[in-house]
C-alpha positions as CSV (number, residue, x, y, z in Angstrom):
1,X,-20.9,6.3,9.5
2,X,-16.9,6.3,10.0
3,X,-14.5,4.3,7.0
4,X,-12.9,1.6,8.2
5,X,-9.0,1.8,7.7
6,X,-6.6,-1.1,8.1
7,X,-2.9,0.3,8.7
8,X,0.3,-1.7,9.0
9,X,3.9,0.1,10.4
10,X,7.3,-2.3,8.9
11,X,10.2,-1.6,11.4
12,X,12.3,-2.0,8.9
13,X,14.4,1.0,8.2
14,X,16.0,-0.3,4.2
15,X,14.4,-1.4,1.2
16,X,13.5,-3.3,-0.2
17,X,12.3,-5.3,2.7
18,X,10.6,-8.7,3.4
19,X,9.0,-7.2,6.1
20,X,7.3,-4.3,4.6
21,X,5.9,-7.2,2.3
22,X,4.9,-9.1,5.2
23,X,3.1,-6.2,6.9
24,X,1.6,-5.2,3.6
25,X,0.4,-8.6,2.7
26,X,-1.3,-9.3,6.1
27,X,-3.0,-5.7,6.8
28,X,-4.4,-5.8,2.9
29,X,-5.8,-9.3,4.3
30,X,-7.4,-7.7,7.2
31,X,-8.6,-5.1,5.5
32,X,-10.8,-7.5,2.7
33,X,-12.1,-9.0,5.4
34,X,-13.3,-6.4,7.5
35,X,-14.5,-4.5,4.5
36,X,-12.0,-1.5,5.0
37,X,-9.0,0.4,2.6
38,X,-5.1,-0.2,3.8
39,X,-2.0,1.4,4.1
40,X,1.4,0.3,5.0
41,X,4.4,2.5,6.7
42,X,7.7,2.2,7.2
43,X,9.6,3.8,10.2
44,X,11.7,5.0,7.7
45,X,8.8,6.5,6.2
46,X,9.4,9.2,8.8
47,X,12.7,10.2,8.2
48,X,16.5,10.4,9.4
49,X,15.5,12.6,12.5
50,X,13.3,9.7,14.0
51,X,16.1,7.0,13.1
52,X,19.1,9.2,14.1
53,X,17.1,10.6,17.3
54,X,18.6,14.3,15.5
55,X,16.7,16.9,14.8
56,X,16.4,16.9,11.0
């Protein structure tokens, strides 16, 4: 049997953000509902290259 995992991506690229705590608040909702583990991401999670649209 496959886990169940709820993910969330914030477009936000500062912090602290709202947003992230939005995200973060709804997916960990989802995921107690639906019996699965969570995990919430920023964009800026992956890096200056993706934001810049530079090679890092």
């Amino acid at each position: 049997m496959s886990k169940k995992f709820a993910i969330g991506v914030s477009g936000n690229l500062t912090r602290p953000s709202k947003t992230r705590l939005f995200v973060d608040q709804i997916v960990g909702q989802v995921a107690t509902k639906i019996g699965a583990a969570s995990a919430t991401f920023d964009i800026e999670d992956l890096g200056a290259s993706f934001c810049t649209g530079h090679a890092a």
